[in-house]
TORBA-508177 format. One record per residue (C-alpha): residue in one letter; x, y, z. Coordinates in steps of 0.25 Angstrom, whole numbers. Example, Ala and Ser with C-alpha at 12.3 -4.5 7.8 and 13.67 -1.06 7.14 Angstrom:
BEGIN
REC aa     u     v     w
REC  a    49   -18    31
REC  s    55    -4    29
***
This chain:
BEGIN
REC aa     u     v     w
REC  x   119   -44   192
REC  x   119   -28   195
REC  x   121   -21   180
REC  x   129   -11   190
REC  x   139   -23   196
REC  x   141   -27   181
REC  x   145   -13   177
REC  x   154   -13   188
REC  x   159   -26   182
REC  x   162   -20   169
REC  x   169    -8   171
REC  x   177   -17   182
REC  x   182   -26   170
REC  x   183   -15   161
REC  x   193    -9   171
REC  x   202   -22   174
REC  x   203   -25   159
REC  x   202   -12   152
REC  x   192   -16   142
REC  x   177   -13   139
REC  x   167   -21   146
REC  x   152   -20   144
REC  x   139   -24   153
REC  x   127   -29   144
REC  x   113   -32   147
REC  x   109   -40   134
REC  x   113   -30   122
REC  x   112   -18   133
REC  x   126   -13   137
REC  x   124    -7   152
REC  x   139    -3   152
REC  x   153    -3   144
REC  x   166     1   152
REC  x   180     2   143
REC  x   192     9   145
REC  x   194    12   132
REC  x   185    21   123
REC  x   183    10   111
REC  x   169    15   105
REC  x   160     9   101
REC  x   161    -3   108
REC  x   170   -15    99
REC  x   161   -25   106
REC  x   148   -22    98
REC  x   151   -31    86
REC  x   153   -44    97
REC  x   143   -39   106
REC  x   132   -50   102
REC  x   140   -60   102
REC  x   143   -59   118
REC  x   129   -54   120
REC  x   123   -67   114
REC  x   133   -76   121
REC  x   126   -87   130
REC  x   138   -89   138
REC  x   142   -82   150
REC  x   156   -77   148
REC  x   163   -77   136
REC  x   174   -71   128
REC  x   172   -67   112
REC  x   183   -64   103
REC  x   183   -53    91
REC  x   189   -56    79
REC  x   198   -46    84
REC  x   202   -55    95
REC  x   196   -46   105
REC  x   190   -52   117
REC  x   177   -49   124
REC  x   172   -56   137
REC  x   157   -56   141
REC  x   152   -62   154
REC  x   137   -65   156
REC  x   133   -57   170
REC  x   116   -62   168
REC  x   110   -66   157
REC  x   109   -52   151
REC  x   121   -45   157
REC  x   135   -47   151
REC  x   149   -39   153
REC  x   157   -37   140
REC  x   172   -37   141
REC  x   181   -31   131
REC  x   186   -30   121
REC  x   202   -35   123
REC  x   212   -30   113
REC  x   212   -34    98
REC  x   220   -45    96
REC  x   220   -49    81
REC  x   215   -41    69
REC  x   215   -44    54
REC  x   210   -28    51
REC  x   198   -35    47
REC  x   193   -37    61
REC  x   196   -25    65
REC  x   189   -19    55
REC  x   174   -28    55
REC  x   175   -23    70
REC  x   177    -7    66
REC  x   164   -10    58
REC  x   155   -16    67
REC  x   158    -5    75
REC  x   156     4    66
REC  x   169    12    66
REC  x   170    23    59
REC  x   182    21    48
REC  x   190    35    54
REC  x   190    28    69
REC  x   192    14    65
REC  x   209    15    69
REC  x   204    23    82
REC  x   195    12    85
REC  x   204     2    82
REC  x   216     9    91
REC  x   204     8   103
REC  x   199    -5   101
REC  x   214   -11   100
REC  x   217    -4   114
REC  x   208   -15   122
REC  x   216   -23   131
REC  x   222   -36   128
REC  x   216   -47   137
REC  x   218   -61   134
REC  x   206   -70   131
REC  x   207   -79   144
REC  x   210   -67   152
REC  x   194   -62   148
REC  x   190   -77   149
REC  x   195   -76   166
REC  x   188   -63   169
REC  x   176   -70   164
REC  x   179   -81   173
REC  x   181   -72   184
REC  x   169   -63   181
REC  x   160   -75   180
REC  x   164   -82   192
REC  x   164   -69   202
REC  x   150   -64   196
REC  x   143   -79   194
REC  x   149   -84   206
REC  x   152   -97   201
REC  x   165  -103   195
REC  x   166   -99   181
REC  x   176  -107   172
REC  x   185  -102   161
REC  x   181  -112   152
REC  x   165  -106   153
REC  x   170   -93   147
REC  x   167   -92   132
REC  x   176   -89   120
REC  x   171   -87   107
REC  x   179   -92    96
REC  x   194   -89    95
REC  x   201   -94    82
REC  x   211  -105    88
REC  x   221  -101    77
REC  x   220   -86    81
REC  x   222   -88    97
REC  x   237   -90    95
REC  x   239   -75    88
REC  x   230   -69    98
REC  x   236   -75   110
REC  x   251   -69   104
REC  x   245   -56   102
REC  x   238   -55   117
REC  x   254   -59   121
REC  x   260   -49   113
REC  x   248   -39   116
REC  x   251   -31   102
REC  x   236   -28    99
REC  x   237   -16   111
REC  x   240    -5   101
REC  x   233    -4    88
REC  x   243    -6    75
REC  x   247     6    71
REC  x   236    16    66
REC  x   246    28    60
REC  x   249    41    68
REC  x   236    49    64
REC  x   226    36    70
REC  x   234    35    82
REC  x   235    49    84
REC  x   218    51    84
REC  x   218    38    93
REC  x   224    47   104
REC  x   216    58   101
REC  x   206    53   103
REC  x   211    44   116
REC  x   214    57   122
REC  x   203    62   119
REC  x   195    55   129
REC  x   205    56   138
REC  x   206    70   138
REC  x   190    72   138
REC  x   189    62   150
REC  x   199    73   157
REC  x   190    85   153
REC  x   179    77   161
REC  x   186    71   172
REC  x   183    57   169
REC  x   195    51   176
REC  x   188    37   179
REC  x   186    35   164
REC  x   200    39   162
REC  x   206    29   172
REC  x   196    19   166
REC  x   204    24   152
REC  x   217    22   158
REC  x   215     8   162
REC  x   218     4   147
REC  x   221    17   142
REC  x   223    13   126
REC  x   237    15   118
REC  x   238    29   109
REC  x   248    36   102
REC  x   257    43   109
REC  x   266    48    97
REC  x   278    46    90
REC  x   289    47    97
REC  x   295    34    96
REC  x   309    36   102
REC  x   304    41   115
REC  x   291    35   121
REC  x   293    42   134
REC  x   292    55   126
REC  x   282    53   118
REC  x   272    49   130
REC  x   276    59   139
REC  x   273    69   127
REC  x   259    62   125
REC  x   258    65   141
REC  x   260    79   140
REC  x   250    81   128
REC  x   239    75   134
REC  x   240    81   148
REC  x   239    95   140
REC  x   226    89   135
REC  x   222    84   148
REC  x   225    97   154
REC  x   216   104   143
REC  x   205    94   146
REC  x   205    96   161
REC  x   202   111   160
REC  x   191   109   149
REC  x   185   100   162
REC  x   187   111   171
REC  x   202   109   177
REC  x   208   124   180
REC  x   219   130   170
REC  x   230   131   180
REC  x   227   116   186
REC  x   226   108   173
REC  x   239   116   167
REC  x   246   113   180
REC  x   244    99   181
REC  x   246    99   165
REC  x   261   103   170
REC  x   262    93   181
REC  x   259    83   172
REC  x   267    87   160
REC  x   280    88   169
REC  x   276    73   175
REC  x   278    67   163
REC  x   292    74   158
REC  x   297    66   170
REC  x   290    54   167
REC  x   301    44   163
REC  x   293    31   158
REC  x   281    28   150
REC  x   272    22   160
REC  x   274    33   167
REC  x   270    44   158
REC  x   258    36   152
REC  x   252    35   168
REC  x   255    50   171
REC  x   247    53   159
REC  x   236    46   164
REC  x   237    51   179
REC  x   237    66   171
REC  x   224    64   165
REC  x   218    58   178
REC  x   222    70   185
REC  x   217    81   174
REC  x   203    71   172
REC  x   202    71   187
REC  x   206    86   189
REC  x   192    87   180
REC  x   185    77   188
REC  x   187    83   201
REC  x   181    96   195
REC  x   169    88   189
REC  x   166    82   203
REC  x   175    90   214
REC  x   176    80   224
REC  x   188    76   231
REC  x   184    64   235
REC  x   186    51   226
REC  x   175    42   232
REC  x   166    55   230
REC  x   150    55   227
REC  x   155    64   214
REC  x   166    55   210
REC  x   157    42   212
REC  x   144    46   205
REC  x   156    50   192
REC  x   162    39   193
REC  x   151    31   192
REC  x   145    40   179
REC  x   159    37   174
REC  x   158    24   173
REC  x   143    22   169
REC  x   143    34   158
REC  x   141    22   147
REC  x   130    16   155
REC  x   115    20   159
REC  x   116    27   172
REC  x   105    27   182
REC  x   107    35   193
REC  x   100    26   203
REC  x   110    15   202
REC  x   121    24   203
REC  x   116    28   215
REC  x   115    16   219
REC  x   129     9   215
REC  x   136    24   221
REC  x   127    22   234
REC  x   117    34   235
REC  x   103    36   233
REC  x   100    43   218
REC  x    92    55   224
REC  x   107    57   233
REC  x   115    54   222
REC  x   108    63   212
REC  x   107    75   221
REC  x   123    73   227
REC  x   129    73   213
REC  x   121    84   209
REC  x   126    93   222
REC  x   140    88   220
REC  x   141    89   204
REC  x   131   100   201
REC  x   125    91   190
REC  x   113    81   192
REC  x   119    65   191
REC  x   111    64   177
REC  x   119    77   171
REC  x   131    71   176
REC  x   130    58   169
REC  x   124    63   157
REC  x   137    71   156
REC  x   146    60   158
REC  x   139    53   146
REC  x   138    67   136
REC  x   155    67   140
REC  x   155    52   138
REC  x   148    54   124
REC  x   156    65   120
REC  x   168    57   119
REC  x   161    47   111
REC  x   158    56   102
REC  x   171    61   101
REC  x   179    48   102
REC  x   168    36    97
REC  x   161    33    85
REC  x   149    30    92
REC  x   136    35    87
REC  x   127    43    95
REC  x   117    33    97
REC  x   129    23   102
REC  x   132    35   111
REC  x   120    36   119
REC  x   119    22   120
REC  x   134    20   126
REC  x   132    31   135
REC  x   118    25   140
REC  x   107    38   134
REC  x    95    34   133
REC  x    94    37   119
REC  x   102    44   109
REC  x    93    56   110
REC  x    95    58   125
REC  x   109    55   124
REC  x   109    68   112
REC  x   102    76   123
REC  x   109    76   134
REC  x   123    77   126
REC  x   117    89   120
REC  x   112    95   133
REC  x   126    92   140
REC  x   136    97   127
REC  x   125   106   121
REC  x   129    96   106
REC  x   122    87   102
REC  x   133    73   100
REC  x   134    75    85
REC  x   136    89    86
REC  x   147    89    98
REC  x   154    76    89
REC  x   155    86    77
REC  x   160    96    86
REC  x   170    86    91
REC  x   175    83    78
REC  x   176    98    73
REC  x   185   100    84
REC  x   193    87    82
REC  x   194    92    66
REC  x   201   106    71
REC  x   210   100    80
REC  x   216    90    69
REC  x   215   101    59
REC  x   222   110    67
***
């Protein structure tokens, strides 16, 4: 199969279900779309143990009760669904996963809040789209019954199926004021640095399964509170749209428009989807600038598209030519006309952007960076953040938490 059809594939699923799923090649992952941040990837610890699977779907279970499905594409090529929500934790589970993975013991509750906001989807709902994948791909009639499940305690399916009824596990117990409150710091954080860059794909992708974050205290009017939370972030947003570029007078107009929108909003749906459409509207105010084209099916808004959804990948120029439909010498000398930038420059941005926030928001390492984010080594991927930001990545981290530091301090 075309690795370019299977990444399709992948971030096709991860769209419908609104979980992470993966393409391997043996141990190599070619590509890793999720709308949620969770970093690093929970999957690590069980990773082997559907790699070295000889069947050719299969579903595993955590002893978390999360779910992941594999299905074999070729002998060496599989996709990597999940994971689902966590269903059953003794604290002891949780916390022999937060150390495989190396958790730092100050992010564990943050972690957790993330990895508890994976969506709930039941056991045989997985084992169908196996079925359904199998059968379209292979072309040949694939049972139920052929899909693989690992060991699931009989005793314990009872208390699992009651909590998929009940769906409790979609918030995270109670963490205290002070964790939940640098959960959505954080959470916004991206949000709000997606805005500065005009990412509005990745932020649709976000708001596909946007996770749950504290939106304050005010327990005797709901309405309130999220309109208040509305009016706070579309300040931020407004801020971050004019650190993109956005003009003064714009971005503080439609940060009026929008304030006075949702004083007259009169129910809770409706707040929270006009808080999503305010921070498409600043994100694409900034991308228009990014790539002024009016145009939606434009060659600007194609080639950034695509880089948008390749940034964790190895791009190679050639085959995006070839999935957009141009020849590379045309595409590389029209992006440059249209853009000012060389394609290279552009996507080596898009990656420094990408790592930024990791260093900001993750735990990774700078080594796990460069590999995520497809750099030949962590040397080059040193080299051409420095050349872009003029830090190196451990000096603009330390900057990062200097300014992080002033703001709680103050």
């Amino acid at each position: 199969m075309d690795i370019e059809i299977g990444k399709a594939i992948c971030y096709s699923i991860s769209k419908a279900y609104t979980t992470g799923v993966r393409l391997y090649q043996n141990e190599t992952r070619l590509c890793y779309y999720s709308p949620y941040n969770i970093t690093p990837d929970p999957l690590q610890p069980f990773l082997h143990q559907i790699l070295d699977s000889d069947r050719e779907a299969g579903i595993i279970t955590t002893p978390l009760f999360q779910f992941y499905a594999f299905l074999t594409l070729e002998p060496e090529l599989r996709i990597i669904i999940g994971p689902t929500c966590a269903l059953k934790d003794n604290g002891k589970a949780m916390d022999e996963l937060l150390a495989m993975l190396r958790i730092r013991k100050e992010e564990r509750e943050n972690y957790m809040r993330w990895l508890c906001s994976a969506p709930v989807i039941h056991i045989d709902r997985l084992a169908w789209l196996l079925v359904s994948l199998e059968t379209i791909l292979k072309q040949r009639i694939f049972s139920v019954e052929e899909v693989w499940i690992d060991n699931v305690f009989q005793g314990d399916r009872q208390s699992v199926q009651i909590e998929y009824a009940e769906n409790r596990m979609n918030n995270v117990e109670d963490m205290g004021i002070s964790q939940a409150i640098k959960q959505r710091y954080s959470w916004e954080g991206i949000i709000f640095s997606y805005i500065e860059n005009g990412r509005t794909e990745k932020l649709r992708e976000i708001f596909t399964a946007p996770p749950k974050v504290y939106a304050g205290s005010n327990i005797y009017d709901g309405l309130r509170q999220m309109k208040n939370r509305g009016i706070s972030m579309t300040a931020c947003a407004s801020q971050a749209a004019i650190r993109g570029g956005m003009e003064l007078e714009q971005a503080f107009l439609m940060e009026e428009l929008y304030t006075e929108r949702l004083e007259l909003v009169q129910e809770l749906m409706g707040v929270e989807r006009l808080i999503q459409e305010m921070i498409l509207d600043f994100a694409g105010e900034v991308e228009k600038l990014h790539c002024p084209v009016d145009n939606k099916d434009s060659f600007c808004k194609m080639c950034i598209q695509y880089i948008s959804r390749n940034v964790f990948s190895h791009i190679q120029i050639e085959n995006m030519a070839k999935e957009l439909g141009y020849s590379r010498p045309y595409l590389c000398s029209r992006f440059k006309q249209e853009m000012g930038i060389t394609l290279t420059q552009y996507i080596q941005q898009v990656k420094v952007e990408e790592a930024k926030r990791m260093l900001q928001f993750s735990d990774y390492n700078l080594s796990e960076i460069a590999g995520l984010l497809s750099f030949s080594s962590q040397s080059h991927f040193q080299t051409v953040f420095k050349k872009i930001t003029g830090l190196t990545p451990l000096a603009y981290q330390k900057q990062v938490r200097i300014i992080k530091h002033q703001m709680k301090r103050d």
